[in-house]
TORKOL-4160 file (C-alpha; in steps of 0.2 Angstrom, whole numbers, padded with zeros to 4 digits, m for minus):
126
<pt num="1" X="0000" Y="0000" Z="0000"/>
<pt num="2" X="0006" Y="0016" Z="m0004"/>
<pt num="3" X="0010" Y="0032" Z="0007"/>
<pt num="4" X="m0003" Y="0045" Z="0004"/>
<pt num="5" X="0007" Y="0062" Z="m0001"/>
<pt num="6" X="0003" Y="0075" Z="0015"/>
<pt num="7" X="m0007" Y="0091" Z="0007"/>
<pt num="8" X="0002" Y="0108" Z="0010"/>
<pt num="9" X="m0010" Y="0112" Z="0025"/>
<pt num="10" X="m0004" Y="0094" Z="0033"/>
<pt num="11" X="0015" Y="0101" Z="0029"/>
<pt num="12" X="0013" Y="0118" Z="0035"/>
<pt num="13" X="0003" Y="0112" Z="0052"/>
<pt num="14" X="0017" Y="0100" Z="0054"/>
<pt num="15" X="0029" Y="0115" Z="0052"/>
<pt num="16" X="0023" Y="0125" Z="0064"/>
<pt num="17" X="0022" Y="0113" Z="0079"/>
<pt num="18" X="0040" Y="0108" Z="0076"/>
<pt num="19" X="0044" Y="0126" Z="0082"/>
<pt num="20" X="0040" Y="0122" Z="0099"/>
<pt num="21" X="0055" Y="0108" Z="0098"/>
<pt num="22" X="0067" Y="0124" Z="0094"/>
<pt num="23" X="0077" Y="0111" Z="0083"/>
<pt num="24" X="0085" Y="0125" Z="0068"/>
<pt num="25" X="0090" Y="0109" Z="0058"/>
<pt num="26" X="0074" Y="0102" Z="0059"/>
<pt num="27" X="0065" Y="0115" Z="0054"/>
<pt num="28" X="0076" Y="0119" Z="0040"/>
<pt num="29" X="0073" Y="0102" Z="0033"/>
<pt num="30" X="0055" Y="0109" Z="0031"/>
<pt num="31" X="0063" Y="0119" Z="0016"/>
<pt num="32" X="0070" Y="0111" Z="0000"/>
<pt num="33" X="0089" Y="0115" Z="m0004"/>
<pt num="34" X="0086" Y="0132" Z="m0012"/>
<pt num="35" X="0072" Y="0137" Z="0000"/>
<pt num="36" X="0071" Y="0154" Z="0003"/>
<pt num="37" X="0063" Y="0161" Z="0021"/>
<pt num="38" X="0059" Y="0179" Z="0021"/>
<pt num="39" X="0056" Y="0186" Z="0038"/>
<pt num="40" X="0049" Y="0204" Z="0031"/>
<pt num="41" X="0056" Y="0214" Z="0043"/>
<pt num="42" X="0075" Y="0206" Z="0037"/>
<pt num="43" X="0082" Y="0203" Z="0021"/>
<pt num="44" X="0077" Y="0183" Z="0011"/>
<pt num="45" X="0086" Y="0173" Z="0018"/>
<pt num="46" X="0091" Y="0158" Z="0004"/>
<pt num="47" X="0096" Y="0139" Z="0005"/>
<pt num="48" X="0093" Y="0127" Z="0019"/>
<pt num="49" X="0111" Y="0128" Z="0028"/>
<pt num="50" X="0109" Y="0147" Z="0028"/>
<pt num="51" X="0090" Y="0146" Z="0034"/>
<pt num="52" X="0096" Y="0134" Z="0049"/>
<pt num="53" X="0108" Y="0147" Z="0052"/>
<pt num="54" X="0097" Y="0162" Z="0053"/>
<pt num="55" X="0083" Y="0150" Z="0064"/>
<pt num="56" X="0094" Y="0148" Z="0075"/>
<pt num="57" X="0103" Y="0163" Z="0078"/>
<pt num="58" X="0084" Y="0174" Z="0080"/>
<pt num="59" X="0078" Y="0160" Z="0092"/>
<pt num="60" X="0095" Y="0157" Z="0101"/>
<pt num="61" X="0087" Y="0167" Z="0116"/>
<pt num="62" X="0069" Y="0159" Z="0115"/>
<pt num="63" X="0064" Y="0146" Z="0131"/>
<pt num="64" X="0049" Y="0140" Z="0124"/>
<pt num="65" X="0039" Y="0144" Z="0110"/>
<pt num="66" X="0021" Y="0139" Z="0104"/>
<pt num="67" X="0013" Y="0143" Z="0087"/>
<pt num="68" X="m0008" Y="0144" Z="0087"/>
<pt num="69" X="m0014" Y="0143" Z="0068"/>
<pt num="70" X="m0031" Y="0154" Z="0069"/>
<pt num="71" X="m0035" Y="0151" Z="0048"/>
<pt num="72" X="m0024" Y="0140" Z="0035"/>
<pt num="73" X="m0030" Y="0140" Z="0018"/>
<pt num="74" X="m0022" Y="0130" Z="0002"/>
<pt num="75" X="m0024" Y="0135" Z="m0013"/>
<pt num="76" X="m0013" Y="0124" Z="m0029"/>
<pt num="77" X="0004" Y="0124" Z="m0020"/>
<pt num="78" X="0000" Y="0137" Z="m0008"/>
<pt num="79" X="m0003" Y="0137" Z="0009"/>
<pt num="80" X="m0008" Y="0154" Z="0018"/>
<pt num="81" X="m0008" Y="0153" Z="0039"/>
<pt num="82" X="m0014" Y="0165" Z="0049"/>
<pt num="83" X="m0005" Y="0162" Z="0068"/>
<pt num="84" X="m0002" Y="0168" Z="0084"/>
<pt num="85" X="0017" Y="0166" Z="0090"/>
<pt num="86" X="0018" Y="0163" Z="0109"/>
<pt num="87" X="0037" Y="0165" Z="0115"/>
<pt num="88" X="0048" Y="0164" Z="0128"/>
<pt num="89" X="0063" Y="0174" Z="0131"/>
<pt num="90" X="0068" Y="0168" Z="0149"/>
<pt num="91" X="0054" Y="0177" Z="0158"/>
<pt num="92" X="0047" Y="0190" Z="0145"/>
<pt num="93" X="0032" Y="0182" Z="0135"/>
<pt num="94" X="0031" Y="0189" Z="0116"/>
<pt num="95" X="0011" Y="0185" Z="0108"/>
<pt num="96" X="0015" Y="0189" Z="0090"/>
<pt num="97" X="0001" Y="0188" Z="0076"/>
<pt num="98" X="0008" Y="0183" Z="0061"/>
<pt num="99" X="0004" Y="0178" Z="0042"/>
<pt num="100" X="0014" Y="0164" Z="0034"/>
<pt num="101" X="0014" Y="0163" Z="0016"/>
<pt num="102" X="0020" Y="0148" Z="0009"/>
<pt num="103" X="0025" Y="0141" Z="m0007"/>
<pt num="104" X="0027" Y="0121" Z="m0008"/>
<pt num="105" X="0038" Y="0111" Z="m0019"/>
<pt num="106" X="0040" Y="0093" Z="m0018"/>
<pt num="107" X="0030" Y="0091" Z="m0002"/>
<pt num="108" X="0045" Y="0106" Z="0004"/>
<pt num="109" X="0044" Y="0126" Z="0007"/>
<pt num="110" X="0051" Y="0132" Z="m0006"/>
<pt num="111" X="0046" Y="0151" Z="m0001"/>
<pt num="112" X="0041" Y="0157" Z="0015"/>
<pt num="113" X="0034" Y="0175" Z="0018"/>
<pt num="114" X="0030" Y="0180" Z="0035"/>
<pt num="115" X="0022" Y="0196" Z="0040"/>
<pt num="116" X="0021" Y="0202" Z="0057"/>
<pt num="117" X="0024" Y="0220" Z="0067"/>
<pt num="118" X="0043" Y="0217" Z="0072"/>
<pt num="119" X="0038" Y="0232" Z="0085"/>
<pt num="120" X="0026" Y="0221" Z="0092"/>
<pt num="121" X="0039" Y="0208" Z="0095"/>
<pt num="122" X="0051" Y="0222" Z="0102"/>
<pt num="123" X="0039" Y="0231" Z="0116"/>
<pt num="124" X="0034" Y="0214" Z="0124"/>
<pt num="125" X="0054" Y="0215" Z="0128"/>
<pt num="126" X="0054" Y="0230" Z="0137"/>
């Protein structure tokens, strides 16, 4: 019996809980070798050793982290998700709405968009 190929939504759900293991190489391997992750407040950041890299150099500080998907649509290979980000920085808690655009490729994230208000992110810091 064959494995069923996961839709995008199943993909990106599964993403998105693997950020609470904070595991940068396991998220990365969400992406395929040419990914491209683009944080909108930063510049795109391209291929998977370089997205690890980035992933885990922005979350280095982050305790615990726990991502609440509020609406995913998919649409051909597109997968849009609407969150809220719940982080950890020692004892400082960060709730982040977000909106993840993502473009699939092989069952991978080829591009990932996210939107959020980086000063959002920055006042629950103090």
């Amino acid at each position: 019996m064959e494995a069923r190929e996961r839709s995008g939504t199943e993909i990106i759900r599964a993403f998105c809980a693997c950020w609470s293991t904070l595991d940068a190489a396991a998220l990365a391997n969400y992406f395929t070798e040419d990914g491209t992750y683009y944080n909108m407040p930063s510049v795109p950041t391209q291929g998977r050793a370089n997205i690890e890299q980035f992933i885990a150099a922005f979350s280095a500080s982050w305790t615990k982290t726990d991502w609440e998907i509020l609406n995913i649509l998919e649409q051909g290979s597109v997968v849009i998700a609407e969150r809220v980000d719940r982080i950890m920085l020692g004892d400082k808690a960060v709730e982040l709405p977000c909106c993840g655009v993502f473009e699939l490729e092989n069952g991978k994230i080829k591009v990932w968009r996210d939107y959020f208000d980086l000063n959002t992110y920055m006042k629950a810091l103090g």
